[in-house]
Backbone as CSV, one residue per row, in Angstrom:
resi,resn,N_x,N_y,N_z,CA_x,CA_y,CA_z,C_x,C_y,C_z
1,UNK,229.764,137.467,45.916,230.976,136.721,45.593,231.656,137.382,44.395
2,UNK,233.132,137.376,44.575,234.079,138.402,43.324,234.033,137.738,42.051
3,UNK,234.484,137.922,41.164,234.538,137.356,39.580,235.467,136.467,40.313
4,UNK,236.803,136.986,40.434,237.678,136.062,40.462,237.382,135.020,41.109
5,UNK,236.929,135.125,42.450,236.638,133.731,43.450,235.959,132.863,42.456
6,UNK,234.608,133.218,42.144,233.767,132.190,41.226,234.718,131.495,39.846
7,UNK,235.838,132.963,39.711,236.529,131.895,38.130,237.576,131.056,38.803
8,UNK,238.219,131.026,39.775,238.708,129.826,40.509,237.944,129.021,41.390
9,UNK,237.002,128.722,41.784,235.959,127.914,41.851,235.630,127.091,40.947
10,UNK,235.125,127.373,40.303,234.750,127.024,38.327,236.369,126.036,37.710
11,UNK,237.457,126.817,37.868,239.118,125.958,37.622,238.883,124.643,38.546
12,UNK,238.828,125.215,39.882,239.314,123.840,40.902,237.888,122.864,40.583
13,UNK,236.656,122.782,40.043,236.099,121.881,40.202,236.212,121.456,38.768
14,UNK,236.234,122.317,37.702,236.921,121.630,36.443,237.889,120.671,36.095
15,UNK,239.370,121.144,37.245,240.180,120.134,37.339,240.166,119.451,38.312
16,UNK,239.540,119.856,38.946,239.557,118.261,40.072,238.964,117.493,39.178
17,UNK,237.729,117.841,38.389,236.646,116.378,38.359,237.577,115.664,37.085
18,UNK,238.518,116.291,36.187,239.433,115.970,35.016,240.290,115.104,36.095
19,UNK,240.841,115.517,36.763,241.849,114.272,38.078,241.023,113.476,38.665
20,UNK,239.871,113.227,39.284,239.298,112.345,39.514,238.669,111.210,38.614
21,UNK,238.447,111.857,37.182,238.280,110.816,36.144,239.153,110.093,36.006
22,UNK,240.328,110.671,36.101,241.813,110.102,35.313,242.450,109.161,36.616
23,UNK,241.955,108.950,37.556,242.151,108.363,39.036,242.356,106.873,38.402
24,UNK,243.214,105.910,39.156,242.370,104.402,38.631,243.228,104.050,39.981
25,UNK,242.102,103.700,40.559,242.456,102.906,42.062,243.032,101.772,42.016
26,UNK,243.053,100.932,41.151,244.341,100.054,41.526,245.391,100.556,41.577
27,UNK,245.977,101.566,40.591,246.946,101.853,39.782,247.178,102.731,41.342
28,UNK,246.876,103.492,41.716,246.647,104.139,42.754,247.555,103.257,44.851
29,UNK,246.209,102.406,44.379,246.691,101.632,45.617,248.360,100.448,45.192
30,UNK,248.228,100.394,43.884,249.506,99.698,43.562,250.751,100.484,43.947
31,UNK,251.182,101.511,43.891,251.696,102.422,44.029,251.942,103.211,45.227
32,UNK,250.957,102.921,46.066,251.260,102.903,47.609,251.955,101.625,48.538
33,UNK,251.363,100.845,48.034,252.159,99.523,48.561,254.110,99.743,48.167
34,UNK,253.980,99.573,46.852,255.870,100.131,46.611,256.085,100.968,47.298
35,UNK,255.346,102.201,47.437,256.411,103.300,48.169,256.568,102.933,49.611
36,UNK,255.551,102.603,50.187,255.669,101.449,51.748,256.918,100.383,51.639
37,UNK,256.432,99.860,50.819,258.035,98.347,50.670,259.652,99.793,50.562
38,UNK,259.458,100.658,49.555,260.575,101.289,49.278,260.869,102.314,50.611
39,UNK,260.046,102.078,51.465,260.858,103.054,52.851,261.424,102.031,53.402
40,UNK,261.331,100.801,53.548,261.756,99.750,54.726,263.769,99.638,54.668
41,UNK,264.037,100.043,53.299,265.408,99.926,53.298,266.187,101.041,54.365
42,UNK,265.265,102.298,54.208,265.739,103.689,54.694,265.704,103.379,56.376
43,UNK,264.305,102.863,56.820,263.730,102.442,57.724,264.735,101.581,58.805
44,UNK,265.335,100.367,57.919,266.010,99.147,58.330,267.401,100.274,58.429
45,UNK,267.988,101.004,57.874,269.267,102.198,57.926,269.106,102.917,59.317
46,UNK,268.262,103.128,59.693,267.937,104.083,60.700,268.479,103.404,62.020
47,UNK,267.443,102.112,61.518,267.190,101.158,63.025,268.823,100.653,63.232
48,UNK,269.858,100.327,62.075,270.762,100.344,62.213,272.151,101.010,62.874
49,UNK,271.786,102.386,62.356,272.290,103.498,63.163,271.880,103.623,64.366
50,UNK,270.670,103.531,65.397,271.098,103.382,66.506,271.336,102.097,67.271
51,UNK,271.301,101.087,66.610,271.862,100.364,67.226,273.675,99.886,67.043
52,UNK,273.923,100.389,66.261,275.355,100.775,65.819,276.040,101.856,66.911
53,UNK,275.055,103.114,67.343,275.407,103.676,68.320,275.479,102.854,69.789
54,UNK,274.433,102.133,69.802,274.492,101.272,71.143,275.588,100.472,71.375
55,UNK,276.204,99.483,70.115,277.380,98.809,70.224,278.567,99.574,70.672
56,UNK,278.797,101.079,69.598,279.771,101.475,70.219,280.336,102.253,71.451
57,UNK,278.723,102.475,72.422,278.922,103.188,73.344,279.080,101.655,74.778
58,UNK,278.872,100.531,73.930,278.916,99.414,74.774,280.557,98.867,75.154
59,UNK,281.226,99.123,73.688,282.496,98.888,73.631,283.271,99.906,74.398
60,UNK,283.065,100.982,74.159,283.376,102.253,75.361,283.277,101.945,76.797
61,UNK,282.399,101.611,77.111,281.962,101.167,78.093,283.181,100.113,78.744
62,UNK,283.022,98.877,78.208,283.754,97.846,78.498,285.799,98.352,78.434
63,UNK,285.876,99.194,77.604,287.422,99.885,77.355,287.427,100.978,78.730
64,UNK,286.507,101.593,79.505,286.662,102.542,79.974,286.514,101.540,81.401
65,UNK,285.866,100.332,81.955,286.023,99.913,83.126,287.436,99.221,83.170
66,UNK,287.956,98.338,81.607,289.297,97.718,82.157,290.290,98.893,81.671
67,UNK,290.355,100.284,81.508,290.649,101.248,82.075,291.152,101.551,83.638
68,UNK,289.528,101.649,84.022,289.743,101.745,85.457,290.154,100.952,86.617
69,UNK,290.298,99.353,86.134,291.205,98.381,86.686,292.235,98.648,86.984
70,UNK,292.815,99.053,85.443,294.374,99.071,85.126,294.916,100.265,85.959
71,UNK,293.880,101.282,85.935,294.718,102.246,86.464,294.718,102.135,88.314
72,UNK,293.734,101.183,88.768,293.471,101.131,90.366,294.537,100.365,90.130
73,UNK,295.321,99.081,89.633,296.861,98.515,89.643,297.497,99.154,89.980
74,UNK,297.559,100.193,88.848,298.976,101.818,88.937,298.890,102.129,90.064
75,UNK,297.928,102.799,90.351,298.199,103.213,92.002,298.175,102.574,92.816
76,UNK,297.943,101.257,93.079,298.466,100.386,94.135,299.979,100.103,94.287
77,UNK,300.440,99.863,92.810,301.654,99.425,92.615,302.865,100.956,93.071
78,UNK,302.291,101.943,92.304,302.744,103.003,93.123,303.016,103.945,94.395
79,UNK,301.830,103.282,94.827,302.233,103.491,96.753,303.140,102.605,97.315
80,UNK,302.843,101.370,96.758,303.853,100.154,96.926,305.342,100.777,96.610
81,UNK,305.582,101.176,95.528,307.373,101.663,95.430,307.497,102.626,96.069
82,UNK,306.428,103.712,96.787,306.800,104.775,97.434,306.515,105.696,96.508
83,UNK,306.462,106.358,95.105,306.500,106.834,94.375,304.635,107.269,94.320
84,UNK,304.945,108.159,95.173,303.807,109.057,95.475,303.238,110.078,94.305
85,UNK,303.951,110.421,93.693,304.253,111.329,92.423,303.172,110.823,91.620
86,UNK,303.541,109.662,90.681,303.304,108.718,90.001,301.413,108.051,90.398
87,UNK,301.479,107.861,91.585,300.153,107.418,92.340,299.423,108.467,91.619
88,UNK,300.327,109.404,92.050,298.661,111.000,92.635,298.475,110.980,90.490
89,UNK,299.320,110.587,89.471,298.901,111.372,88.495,297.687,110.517,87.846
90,UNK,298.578,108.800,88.279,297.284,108.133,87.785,296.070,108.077,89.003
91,UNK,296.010,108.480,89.784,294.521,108.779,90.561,293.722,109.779,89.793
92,UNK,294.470,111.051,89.065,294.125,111.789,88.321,293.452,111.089,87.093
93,UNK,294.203,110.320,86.486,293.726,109.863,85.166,292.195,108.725,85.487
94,UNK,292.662,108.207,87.071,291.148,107.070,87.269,290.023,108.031,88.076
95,UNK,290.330,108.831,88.258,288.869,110.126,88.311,288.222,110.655,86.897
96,UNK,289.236,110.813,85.892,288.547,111.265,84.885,288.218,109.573,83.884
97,UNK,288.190,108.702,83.988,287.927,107.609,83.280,286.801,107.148,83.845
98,UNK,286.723,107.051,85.455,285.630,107.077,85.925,284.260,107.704,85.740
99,UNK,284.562,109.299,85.630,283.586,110.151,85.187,283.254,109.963,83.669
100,UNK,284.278,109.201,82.385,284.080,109.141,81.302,282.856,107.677,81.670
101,UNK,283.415,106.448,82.891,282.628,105.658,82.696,280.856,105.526,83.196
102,UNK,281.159,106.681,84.158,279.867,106.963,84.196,278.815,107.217,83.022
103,UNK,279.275,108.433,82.616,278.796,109.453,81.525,278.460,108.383,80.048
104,UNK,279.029,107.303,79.996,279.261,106.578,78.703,278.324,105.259,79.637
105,UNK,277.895,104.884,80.642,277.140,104.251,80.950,275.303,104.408,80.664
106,UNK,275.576,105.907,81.083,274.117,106.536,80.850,273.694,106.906,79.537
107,UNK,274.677,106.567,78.470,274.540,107.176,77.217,274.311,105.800,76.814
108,UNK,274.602,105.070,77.059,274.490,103.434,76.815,273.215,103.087,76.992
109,UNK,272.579,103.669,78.344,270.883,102.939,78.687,270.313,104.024,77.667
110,UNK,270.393,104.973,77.408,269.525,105.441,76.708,269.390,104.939,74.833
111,UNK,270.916,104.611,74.835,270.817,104.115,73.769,270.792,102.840,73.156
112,UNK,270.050,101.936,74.511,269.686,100.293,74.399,268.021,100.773,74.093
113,UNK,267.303,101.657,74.849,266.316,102.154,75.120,265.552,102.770,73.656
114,UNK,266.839,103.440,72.890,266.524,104.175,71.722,266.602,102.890,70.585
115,UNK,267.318,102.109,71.004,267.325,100.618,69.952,266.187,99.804,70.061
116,UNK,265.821,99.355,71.246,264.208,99.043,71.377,263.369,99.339,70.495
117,UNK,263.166,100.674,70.723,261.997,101.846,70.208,262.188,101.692,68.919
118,UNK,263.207,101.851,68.004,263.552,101.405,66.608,263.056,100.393,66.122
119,UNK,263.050,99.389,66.693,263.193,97.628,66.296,261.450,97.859,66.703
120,UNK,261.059,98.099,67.709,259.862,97.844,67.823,259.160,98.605,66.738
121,UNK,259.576,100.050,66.256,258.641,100.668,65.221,259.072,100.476,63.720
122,UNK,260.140,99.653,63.868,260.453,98.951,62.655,259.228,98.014,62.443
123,UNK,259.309,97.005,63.258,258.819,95.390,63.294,256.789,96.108,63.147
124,UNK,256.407,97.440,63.944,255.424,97.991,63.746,255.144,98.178,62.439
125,UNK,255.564,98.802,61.485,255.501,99.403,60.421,255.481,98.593,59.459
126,UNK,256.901,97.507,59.868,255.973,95.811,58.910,254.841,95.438,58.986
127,UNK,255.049,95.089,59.933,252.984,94.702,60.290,252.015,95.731,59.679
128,UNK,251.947,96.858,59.623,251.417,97.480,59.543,251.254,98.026,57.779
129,UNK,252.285,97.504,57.268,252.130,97.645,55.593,252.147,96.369,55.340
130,UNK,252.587,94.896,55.987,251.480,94.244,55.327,249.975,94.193,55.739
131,UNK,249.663,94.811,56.258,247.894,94.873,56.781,247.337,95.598,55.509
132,UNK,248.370,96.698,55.162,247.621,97.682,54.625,247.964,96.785,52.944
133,UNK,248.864,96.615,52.737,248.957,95.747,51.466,247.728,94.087,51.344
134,UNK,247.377,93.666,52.325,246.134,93.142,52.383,244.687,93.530,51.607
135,UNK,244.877,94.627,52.744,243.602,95.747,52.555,243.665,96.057,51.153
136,UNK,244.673,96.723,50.786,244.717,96.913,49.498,244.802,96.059,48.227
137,UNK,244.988,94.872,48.695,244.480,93.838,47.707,243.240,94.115,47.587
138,UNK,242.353,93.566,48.449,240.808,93.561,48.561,240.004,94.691,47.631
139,UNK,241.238,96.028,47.932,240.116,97.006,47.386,241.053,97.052,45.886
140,UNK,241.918,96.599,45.511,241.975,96.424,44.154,240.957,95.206,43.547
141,UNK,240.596,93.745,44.590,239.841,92.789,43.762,238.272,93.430,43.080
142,UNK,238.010,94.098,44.703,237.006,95.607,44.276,236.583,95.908,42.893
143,UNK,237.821,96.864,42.803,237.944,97.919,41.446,237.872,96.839,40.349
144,UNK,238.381,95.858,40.646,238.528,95.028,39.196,236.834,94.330,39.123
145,UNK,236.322,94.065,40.345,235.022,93.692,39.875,234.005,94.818,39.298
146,UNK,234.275,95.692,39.564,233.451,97.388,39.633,233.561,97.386,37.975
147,UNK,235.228,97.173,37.578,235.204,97.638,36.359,234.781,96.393,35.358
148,UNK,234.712,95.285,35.962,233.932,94.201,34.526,232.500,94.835,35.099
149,UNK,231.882,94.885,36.464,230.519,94.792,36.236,230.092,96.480,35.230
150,UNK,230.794,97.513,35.247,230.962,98.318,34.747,231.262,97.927,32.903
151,UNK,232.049,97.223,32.423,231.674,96.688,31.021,230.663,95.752,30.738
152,UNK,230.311,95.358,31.682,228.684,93.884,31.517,227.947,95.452,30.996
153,UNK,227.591,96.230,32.281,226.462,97.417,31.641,226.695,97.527,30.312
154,UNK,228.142,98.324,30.163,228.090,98.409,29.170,227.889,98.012,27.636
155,UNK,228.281,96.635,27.916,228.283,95.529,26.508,226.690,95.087,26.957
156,UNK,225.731,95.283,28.130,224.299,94.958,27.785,223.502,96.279,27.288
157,UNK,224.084,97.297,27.515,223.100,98.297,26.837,223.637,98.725,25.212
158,UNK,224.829,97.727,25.126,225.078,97.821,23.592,224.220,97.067,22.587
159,UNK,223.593,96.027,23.454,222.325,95.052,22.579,221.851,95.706,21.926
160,UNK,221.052,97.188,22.827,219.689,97.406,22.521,218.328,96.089,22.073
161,UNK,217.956,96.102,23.301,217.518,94.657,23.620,215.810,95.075,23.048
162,UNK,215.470,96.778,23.386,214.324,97.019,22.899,213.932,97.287,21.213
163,UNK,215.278,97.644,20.715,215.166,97.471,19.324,214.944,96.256,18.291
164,UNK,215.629,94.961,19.498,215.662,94.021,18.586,213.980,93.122,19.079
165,UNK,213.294,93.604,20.269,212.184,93.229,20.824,211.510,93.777,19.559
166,UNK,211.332,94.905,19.018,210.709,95.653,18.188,210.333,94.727,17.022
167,UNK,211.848,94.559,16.570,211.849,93.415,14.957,211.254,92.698,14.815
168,UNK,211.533,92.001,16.026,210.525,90.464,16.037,210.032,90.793,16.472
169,UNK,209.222,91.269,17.097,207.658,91.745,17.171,206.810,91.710,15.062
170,UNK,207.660,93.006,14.422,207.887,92.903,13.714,207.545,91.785,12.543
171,UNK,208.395,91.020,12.144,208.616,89.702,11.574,207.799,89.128,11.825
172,UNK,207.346,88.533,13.208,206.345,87.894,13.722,204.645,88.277,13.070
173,UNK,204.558,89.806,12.791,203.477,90.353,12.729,203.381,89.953,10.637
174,UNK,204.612,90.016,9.791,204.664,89.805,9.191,204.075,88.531,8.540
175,UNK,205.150,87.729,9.240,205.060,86.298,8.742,203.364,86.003,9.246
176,UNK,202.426,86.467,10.334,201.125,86.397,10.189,200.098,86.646,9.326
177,UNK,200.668,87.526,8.621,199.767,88.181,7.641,199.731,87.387,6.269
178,UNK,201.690,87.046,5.663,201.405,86.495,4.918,200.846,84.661,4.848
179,UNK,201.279,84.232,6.474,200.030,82.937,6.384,198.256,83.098,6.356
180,UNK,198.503,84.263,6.578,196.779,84.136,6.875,196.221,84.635,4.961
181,UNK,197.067,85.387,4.447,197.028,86.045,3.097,197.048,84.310,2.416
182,UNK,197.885,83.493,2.330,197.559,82.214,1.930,196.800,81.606,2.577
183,UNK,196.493,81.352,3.403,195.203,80.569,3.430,193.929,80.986,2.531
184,UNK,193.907,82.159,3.070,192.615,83.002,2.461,192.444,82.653,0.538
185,UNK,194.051,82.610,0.241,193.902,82.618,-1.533,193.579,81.072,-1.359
186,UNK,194.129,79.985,-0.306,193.655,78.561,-0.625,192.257,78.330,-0.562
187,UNK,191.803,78.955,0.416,189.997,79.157,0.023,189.397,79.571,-1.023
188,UNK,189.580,80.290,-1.437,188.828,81.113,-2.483,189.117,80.077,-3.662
189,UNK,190.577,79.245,-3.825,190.739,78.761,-4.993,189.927,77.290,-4.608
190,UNK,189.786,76.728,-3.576,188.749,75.673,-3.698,187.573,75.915,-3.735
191,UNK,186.749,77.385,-3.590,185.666,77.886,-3.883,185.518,78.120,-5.312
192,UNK,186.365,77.951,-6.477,186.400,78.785,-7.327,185.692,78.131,-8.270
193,UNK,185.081,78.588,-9.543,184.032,77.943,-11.001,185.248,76.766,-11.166
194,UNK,185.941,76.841,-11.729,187.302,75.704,-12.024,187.062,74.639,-11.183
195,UNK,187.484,74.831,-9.938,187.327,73.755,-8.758,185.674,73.364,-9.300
196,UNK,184.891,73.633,-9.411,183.288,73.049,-8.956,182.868,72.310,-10.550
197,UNK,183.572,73.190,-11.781,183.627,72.642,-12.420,184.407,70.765,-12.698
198,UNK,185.901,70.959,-12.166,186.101,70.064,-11.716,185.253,68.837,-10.872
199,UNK,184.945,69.101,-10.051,184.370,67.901,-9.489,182.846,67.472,-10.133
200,UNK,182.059,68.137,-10.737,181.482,68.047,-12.303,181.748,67.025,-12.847
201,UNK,183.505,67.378,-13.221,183.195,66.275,-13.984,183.853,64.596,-14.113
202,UNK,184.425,65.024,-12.605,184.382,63.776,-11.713,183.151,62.958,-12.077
203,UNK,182.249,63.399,-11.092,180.805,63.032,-10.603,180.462,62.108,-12.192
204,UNK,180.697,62.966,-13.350,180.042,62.494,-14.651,180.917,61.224,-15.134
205,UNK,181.930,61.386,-14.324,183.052,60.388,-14.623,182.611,58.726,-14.281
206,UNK,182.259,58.846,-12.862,182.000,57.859,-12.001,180.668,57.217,-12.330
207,UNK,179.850,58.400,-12.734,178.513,57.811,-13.639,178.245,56.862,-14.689
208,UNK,179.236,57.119,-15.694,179.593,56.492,-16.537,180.587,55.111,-15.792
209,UNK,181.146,55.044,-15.172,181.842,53.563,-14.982,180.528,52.999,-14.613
210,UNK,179.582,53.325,-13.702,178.775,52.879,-13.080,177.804,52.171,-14.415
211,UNK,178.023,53.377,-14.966,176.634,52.445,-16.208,177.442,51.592,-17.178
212,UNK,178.612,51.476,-17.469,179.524,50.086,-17.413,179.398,49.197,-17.067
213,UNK,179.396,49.095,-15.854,179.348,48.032,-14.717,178.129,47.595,-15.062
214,UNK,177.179,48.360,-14.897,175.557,47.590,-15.305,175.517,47.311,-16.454
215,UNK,175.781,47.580,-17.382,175.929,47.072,-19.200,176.879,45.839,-18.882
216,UNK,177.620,45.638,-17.904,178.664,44.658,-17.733,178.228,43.497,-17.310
217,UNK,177.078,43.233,-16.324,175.920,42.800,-15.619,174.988,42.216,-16.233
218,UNK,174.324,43.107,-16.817,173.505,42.757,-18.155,173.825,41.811,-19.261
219,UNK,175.091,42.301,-19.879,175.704,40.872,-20.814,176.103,39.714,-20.382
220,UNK,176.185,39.493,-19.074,176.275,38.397,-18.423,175.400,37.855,-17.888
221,UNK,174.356,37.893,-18.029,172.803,37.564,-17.468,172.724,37.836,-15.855
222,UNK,173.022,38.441,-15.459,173.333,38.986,-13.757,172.105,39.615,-13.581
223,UNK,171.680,40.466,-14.589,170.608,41.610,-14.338,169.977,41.849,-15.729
224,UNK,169.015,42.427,-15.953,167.571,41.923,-16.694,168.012,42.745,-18.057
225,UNK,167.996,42.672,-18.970,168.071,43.528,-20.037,167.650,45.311,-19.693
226,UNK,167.844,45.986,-20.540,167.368,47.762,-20.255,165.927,47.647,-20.904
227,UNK,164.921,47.550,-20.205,163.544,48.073,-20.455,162.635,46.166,-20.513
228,UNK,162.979,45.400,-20.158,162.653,44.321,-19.945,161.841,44.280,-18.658
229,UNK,160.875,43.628,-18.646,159.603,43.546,-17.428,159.866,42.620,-16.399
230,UNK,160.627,40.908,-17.022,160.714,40.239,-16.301,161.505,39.956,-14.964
231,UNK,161.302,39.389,-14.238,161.578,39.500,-13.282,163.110,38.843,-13.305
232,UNK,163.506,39.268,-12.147,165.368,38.632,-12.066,165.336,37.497,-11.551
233,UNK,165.964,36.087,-12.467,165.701,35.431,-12.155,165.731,34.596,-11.134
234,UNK,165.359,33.834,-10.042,166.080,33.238,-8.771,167.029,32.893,-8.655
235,UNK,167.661,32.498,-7.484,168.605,32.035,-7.402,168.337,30.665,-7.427
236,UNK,169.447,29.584,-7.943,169.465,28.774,-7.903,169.865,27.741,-6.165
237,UNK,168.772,26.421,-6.332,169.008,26.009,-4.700,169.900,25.544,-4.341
238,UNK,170.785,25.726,-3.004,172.097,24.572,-3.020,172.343,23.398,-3.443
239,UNK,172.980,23.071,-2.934,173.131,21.335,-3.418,172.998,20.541,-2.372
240,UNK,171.801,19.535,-2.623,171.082,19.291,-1.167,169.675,19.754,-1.334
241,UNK,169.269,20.812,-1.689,168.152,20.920,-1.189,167.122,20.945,-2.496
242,UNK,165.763,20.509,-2.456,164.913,20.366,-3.500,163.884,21.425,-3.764
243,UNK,163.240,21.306,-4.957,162.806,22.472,-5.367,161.256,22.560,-4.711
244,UNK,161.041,23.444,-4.055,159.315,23.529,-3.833,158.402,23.533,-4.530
245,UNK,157.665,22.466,-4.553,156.496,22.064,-5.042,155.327,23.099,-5.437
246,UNK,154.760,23.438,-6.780,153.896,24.416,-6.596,152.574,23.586,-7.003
């Protein structure tokens, strides 16, 4: 393969793929629909012109038979005066009006025939661009879904959904450490000489009310003096009942 071929090879797929980027199919199919609507005026001109020809080869028509009336009169009326002269020129003139009405008859069917064909590929070509202006809705609703689902991608891979998985992963791993880092110091500090000392001297605390309470007992005759032998004394009997006999 020549240099050159490969360096125009290399151009046409450079700029094609630069024109195919720069493509935007609505914009595209929008723009076909107008130029379709903008032939129908030219279109509707056409179909006009031959049927404009048909009218006037119709009016011809109709001028060229009461023509040939008028002139079969003339020569009746002219054999009638004798005036043979006169007959023979308009027989002349209803041979050639005749042959005009022929000739302008057949130009007539062809051109009822050519008006048809118009109107029908007129009335075709409507139909046929609104089908395609249909169609081309559809494939613009298309493009327009193509291009949001085309920004969803885009605005979801703008998250970065694995970076922010990372963090909190992250954070999570954090905030574990420093609960478990406090707990651990709340142990150690209820393990600690302070703490044990503390409850020390609780314990010595409660001891002392306790031997209160019994000094409290004691001065009230409840309970026996401190180092006294005798026994505590009974209880006394209800009321009602008498004392047992010893």
């Amino acid at each position: 393969m020549g240099l050159w071929t490969r360096i125009k090879r290399s151009m046409r797929a450079l700029f094609g793929g630069i024109v195919e980027a720069t493509e935007d199919p609505e914009l595209i199919l929008q723009q076909t629909i107008r130029d379709m609507r903008d032939r129908i005026p030219d279109l509707n001109n056409s179909v006009a012109q031959v049927m404009a020809t048909e009218k006037l080869l119709a009016k011809n028509k109709d001028r060229l038979e009461s023509q040939v009336v008028d002139l079969d009169s003339k020569i009746k009326a002219s054999v009638k005066m004798g005036r043979d002269d006169i007959a023979t020129a308009y027989i002349g003139q209803l041979q050639q009006a005749q042959v005009d009405l022929q000739r302008t008859g057949h130009q007539l069917e062809h051109a009822q025939l050519a008006s048809k064909q118009a109107l029908k590929a007129r009335d075709n070509y409507v139909l046929q661009m609104q089908r395609r202006s249909a169609e081309a809705m559809q494939l613009i609703n298309q493009s327009k879904q193509a291009k949001l689902q085309e920004q969803l991608e885009q605005t979801m891979a703008s998250f970065q959904l694995s970076d922010d998985a990372s963090t909190f992963d992250e954070m999570r791993d954090k905030s574990d450490r420093r609960a478990a880092a406090a707990e651990a110091r709340m142990q150690l500090g209820t393990a600690s000489v302070d703490t044990q000392m503390q409850e020390i001297e609780k314990e010595a605390m409660d001891m002392q009310l306790q031997d209160k309470l019994l000094q409290y007992k004691r001065d009230m005759g409840l309970l026996p003096a401190a180092g006294s032998t005798e026994a505590a004394p009974q209880a006394l009997p209800a009321q009602g009942e008498t004392t047992p006999q010893q």
